[in-house]
C-alpha positions as CSV (number, residue, x, y, z in Angstrom):
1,X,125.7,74.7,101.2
2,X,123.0,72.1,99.3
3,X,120.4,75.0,99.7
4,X,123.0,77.6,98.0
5,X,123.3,75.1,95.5
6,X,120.0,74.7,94.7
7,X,118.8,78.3,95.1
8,X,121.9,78.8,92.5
9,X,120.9,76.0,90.2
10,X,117.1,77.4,90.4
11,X,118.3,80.5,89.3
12,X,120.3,79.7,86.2
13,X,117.2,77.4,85.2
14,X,114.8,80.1,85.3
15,X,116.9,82.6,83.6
16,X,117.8,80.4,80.8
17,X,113.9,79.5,80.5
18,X,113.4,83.1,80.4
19,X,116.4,83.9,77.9
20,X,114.9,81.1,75.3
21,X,111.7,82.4,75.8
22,X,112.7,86.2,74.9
23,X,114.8,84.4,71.9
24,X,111.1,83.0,70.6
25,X,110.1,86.2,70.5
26,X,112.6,87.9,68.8
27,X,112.7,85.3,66.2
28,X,108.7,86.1,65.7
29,X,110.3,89.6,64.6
30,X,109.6,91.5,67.6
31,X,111.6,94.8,67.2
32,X,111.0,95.1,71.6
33,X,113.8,96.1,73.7
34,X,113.4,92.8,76.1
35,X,116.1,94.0,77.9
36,X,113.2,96.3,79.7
37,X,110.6,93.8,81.3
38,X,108.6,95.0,84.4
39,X,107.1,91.0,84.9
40,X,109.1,87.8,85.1
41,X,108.8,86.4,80.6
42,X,107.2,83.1,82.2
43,X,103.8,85.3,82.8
44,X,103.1,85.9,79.2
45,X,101.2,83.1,77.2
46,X,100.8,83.2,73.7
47,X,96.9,83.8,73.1
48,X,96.8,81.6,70.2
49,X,96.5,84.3,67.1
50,X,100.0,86.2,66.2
51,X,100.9,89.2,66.2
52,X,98.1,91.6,65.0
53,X,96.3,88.4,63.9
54,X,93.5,90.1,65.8
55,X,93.9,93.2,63.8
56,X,92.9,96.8,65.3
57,X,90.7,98.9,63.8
58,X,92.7,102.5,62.6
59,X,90.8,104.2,60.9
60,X,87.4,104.2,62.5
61,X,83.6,104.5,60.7
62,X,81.3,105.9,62.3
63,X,77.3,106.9,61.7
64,X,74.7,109.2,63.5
65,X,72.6,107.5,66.3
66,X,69.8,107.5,64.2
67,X,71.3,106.1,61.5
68,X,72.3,103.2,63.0
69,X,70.2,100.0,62.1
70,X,71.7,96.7,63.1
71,X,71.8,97.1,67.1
72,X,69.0,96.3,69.6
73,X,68.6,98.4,72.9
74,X,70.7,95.6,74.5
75,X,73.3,95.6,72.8
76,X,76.7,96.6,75.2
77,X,78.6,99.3,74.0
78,X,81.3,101.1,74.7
79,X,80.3,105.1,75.9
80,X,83.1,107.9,75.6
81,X,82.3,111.6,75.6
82,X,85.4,114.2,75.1
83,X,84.6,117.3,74.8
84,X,81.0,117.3,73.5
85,X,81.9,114.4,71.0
86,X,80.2,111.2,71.9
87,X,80.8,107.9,70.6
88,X,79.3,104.3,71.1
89,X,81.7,101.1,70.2
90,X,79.7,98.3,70.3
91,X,81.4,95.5,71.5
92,X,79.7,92.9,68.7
93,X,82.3,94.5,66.6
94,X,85.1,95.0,69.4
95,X,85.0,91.4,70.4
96,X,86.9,90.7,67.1
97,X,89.2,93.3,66.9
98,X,90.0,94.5,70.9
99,X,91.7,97.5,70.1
100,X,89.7,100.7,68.3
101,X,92.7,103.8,67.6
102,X,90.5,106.5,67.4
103,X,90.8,110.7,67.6
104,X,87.9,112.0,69.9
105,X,87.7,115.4,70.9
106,X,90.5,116.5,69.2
107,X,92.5,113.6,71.9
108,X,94.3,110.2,70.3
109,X,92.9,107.9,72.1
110,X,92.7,103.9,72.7
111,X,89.3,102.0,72.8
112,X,90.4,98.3,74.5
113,X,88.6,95.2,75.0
114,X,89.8,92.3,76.0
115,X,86.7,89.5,75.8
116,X,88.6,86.4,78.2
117,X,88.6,89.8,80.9
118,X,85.1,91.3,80.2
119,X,87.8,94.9,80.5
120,X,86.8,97.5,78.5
121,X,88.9,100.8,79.1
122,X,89.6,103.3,77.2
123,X,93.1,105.2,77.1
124,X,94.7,108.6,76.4
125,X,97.0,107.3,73.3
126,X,99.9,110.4,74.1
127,X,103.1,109.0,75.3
128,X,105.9,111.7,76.2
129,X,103.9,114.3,74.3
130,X,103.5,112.0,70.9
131,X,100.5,110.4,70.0
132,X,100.3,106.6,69.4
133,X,98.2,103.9,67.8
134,X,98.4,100.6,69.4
135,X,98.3,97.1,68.0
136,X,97.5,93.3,69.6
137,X,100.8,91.1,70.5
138,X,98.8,87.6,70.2
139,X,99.9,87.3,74.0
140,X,98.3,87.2,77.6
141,X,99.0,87.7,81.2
142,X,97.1,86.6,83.6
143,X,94.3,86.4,80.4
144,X,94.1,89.7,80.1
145,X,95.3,91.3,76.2
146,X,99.1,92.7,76.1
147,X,99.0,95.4,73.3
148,X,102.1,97.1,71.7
149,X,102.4,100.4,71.1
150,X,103.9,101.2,66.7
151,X,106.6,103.8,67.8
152,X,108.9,101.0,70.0
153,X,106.8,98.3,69.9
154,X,106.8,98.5,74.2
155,X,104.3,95.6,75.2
156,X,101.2,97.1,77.3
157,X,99.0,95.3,80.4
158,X,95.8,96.1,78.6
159,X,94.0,95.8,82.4
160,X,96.4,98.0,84.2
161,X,97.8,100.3,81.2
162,X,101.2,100.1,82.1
163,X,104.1,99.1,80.1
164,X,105.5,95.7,80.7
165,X,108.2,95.1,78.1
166,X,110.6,97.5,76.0
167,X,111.6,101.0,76.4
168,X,108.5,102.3,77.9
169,X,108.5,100.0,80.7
170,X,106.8,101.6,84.0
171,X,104.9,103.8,82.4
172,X,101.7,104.4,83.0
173,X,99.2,105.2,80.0
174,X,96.4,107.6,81.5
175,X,93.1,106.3,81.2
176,X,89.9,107.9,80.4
177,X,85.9,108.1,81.9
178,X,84.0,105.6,79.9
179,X,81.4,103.0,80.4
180,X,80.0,99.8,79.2
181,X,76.1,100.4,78.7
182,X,73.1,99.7,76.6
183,X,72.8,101.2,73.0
184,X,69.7,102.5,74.3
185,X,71.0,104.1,77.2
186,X,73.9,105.7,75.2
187,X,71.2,106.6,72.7
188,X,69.2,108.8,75.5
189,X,72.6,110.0,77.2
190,X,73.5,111.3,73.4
191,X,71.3,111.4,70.8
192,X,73.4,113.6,68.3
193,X,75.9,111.3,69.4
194,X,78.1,108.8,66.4
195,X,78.1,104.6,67.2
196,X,81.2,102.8,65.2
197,X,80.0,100.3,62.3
198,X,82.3,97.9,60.3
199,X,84.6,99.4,57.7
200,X,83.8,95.7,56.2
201,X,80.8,94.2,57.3
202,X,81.8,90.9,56.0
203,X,85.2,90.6,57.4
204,X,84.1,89.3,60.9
205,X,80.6,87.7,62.1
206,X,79.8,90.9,63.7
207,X,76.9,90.2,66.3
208,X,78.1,86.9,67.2
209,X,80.0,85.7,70.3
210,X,83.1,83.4,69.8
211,X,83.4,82.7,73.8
212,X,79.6,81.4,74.3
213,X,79.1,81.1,77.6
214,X,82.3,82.0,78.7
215,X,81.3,84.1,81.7
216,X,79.5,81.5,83.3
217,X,82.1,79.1,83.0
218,X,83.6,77.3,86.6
219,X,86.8,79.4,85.6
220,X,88.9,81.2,82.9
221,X,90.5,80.4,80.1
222,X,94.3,80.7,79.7
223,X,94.6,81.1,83.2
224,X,97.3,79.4,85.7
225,X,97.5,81.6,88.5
226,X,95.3,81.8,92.0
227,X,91.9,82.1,92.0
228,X,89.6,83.9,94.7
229,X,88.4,81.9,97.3
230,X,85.2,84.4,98.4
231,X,83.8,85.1,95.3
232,X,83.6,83.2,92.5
233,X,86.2,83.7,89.9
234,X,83.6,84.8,87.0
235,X,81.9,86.8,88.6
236,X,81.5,90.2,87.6
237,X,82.6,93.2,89.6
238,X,83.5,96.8,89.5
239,X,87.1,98.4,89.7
240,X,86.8,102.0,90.2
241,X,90.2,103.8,89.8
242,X,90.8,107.7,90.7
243,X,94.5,107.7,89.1
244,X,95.9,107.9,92.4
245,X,94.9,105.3,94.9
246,X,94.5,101.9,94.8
247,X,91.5,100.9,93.6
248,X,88.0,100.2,94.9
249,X,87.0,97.1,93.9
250,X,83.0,96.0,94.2
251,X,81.3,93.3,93.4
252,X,78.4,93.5,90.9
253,X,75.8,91.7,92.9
254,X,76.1,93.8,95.5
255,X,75.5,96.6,93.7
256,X,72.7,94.8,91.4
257,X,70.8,93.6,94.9
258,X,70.6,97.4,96.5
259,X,70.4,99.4,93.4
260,X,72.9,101.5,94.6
261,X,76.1,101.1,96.6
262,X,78.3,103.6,98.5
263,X,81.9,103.0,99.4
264,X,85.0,104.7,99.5
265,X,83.5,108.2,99.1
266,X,82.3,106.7,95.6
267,X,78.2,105.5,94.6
268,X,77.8,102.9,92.4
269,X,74.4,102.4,90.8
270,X,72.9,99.4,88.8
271,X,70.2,99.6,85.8
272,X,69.0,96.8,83.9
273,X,69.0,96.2,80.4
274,X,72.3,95.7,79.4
275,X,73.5,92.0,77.3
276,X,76.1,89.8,78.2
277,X,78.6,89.9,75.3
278,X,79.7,86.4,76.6
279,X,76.6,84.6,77.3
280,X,75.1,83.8,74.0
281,X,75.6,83.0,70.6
282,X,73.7,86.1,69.4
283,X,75.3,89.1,71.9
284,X,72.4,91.0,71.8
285,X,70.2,88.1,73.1
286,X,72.8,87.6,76.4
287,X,71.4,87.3,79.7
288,X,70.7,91.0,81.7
289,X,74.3,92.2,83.5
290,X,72.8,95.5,83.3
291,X,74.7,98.9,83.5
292,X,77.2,100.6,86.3
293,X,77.0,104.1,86.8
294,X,79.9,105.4,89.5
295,X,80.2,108.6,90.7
296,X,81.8,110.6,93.7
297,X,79.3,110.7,97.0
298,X,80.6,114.4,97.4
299,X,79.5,115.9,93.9
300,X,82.2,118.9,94.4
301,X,84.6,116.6,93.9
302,X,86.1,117.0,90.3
303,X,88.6,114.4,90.3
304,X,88.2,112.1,87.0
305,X,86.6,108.6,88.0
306,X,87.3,105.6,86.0
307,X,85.0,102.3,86.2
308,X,85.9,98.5,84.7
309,X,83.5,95.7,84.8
310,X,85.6,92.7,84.8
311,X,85.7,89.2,86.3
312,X,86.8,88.9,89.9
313,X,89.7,86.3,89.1
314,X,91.1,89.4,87.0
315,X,91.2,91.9,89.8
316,X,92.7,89.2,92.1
317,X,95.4,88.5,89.9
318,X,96.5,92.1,89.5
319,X,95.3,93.6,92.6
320,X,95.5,90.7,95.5
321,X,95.8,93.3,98.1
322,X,92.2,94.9,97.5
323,X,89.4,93.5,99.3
324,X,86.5,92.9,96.8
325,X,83.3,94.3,98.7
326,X,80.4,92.4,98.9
C-alpha cells in the first residue's frame, strides 16, 4: 500500500512539474499544441537566448567560389549539392545563426548547426507536401538545438529530425547527403560552386568562436544526462544513417589512425585539413579534425547515405543502444 502511495504521489508530482512547466511556455507566447509531446517537458532546458534570439537566416546570400575573399582553406563548411547546385555554409557564420532556410535545387531545404553538438545536418524542409522554414526555440535536449517549424510552431530534435512537441509530433523530417569539409576541399569538389556570406557583415563577429575550446572540454555544457564510459564524452565521432536502420556510429580516431575504416557495409575515410570551429578563438586557426568522407563498400548500392560528426556524449544520449566502434 506505502509503495502505491508513493508511486501515486510521484506521479501527481511530476505531472504537475510538467503542467507548470508547459504553462511557462505558453505564457512565453508559444502558439504549440503541448498537448502533443513525444519526450517527458522535464528534458528540455532553456538554452539561455529566447525564442528566435538566435535568429535564422531566410533569405540566404550567396557569391561564386571565386569571389569569395574572407575564408582560408581551413575554414569548415557546410557542403550540399542538389541537383548540380552546390553550396558551401561556412560555419564562422552558422555558429551564430544555426539554422540557414534555403531553396537548393529547386528543394526547400534546412541547413542546421547546432555548435554545443558539433551536428551539422541538413534537412528536406517539405512536411505533408508543403514547404517550411524553420526557426530556433531558445531550448535544448540533451544540448542539442530544438527548432520550430512557422506553419504550427511543432518543436524539432535538431539531432534526430523528428518532431518532439505539437501537431507534428513523430514525424520524421528527411534528411539530406551533406558534409562538413574544408573550403578548400569544397572549392576543388565544385568550383562553379556558390559559398553563403553575411546579408550583414557587422551583425555578428563572423569568424570568431563564442564556445573556445569547447570541444576539448572534460564534458558538455547544458548537459545532465549519462555520459559514456569507453570513450570520452567530447570526442568526436561519426553517425552514418541510411534512413532505415539504426545507425552506425564510429569513432573519429579510429578512422583518423587507419585512413580509412570499413563497417557495416559502409567506408569511412579521413583527410586532414579541416579546423575545429570550437577550438579557437579565430575558427579558421582551430586545431586539424580533418574531413569524413562515407560511402557504401558495394558502390552499386544507390541508397542515400547521410554522415554527422558529433561528440560521442550526443550519440549516447540519443542512441544508447548503438555501440560506438573504435
Amino acid at each position: 500500500m506505502k509503495r502505491l502511495l508513493a508511486t501515486a504521489f510521484a506521479f501527481l508530482f511530476w505531472g504537475t512539474i510538467a503542467h507548470a512547466q508547459i504553462e511557462r511556455w505558453q505564457r512565453e507566447g508559444w502558439k504549440t499544441d503541448f498537448d502533443f509531446m513525444a519526450v517527458e517537458p522535464s528534458e528540455i532546458f532553456s538554452g539561455g537566448p529566447p525564442k528566435d534570439g538566435i535568429p535564422s537566416i531566410d533569405n540566404p546570400n550567396f557569391v561564386a567560389v571565386n569571389e569569395s575573399d574572407n575564408l582560408t582553406d581551413r575554414d569548415p563548411v557546410i557542403g550540399l549539392d542538389i541537383n548540380g547546385d552546390a553550396r558551401a555554409y561556412p560555419l564562422r557564420i552558422l555558429i551564430w545563426h544555426e539554422i540557414v532556410n534555403d531553396v537548393v535545387g529547386g528543394k526547400p531545404v534546412a541547413i542546421t548547426y547546432c555548435p554545443l553538438c558539433n551536428s551539422a545536418i541538413v534537412f528536406d524542409a517539405t512536411i505533408e507536401g508543403q514547404a517550411h522554414t524553420f526557426g530556433t526555440t531558445g531550448k535544448l535536449r540533451n544540448s542539442d538545438l530544438v527548432m520550430y517549424d512557422r506553419v504550427t510552431e511543432s518543436w524539432w530534435q535538431q539531432f534526430t529530425g523528428r518532431a518532439i512537441a505539437g501537431v507534428y509530433t513523430g514525424i520524421k523530417l528527411t534528411s539530406l547527403p551533406s558534409r562538413l569539409e574544408a573550403w578548400s576541399d569544397f572549392k576543388a569538389r565544385f568550383p562553379d560552386g556558390k559559398v553563403l556570406v553575411p546579408n550583414n557583415p557587422s551583425m555578428r563577429s563572423y569568424g570568431r568562436n563564442p564556445y573556445v575550446n569547447y570541444d576539448i572540454a572534460s564534458r558538455p555544457f547544458l548537459f545532465d544526462g549519462e555520459l559514456p564510459t569507453d570513450i570520452p564524452a567530447m570526442a568526436r565521432v561519426i553517425v552514418v544513417r541510411d534512413g532505415q536502420s539504426p545507425p552506425t556510429i564510429v569513432a573519429m580516431d579510429a578512422v583518423r589512425e587507419r585512413g580509412t575504416y570499413e563497417v557495416d557495409g559502409v567506408v569511412l575515410s579521413w583527410k586532414e585539413g579541416q579546423a575545429s570551429a570550437l577550438h579557437a578563438e579565430n575558427i579558421a586557426e582551430g586545431r586539424d579534425v580533418g574531413t569524413i568522407t562515407v560511402q557504401w563498400a558495394d558502390e552499386g548500392n544507390q541508397t542515400p547515405l547521410t554522415q554527422d560528426v558529433t561528440f560521442a556524449f550526443v550519440a549516447y544520449a540519443f542512441h544508447p543502444e548503438v555501440a560506438i566502434q573504435q
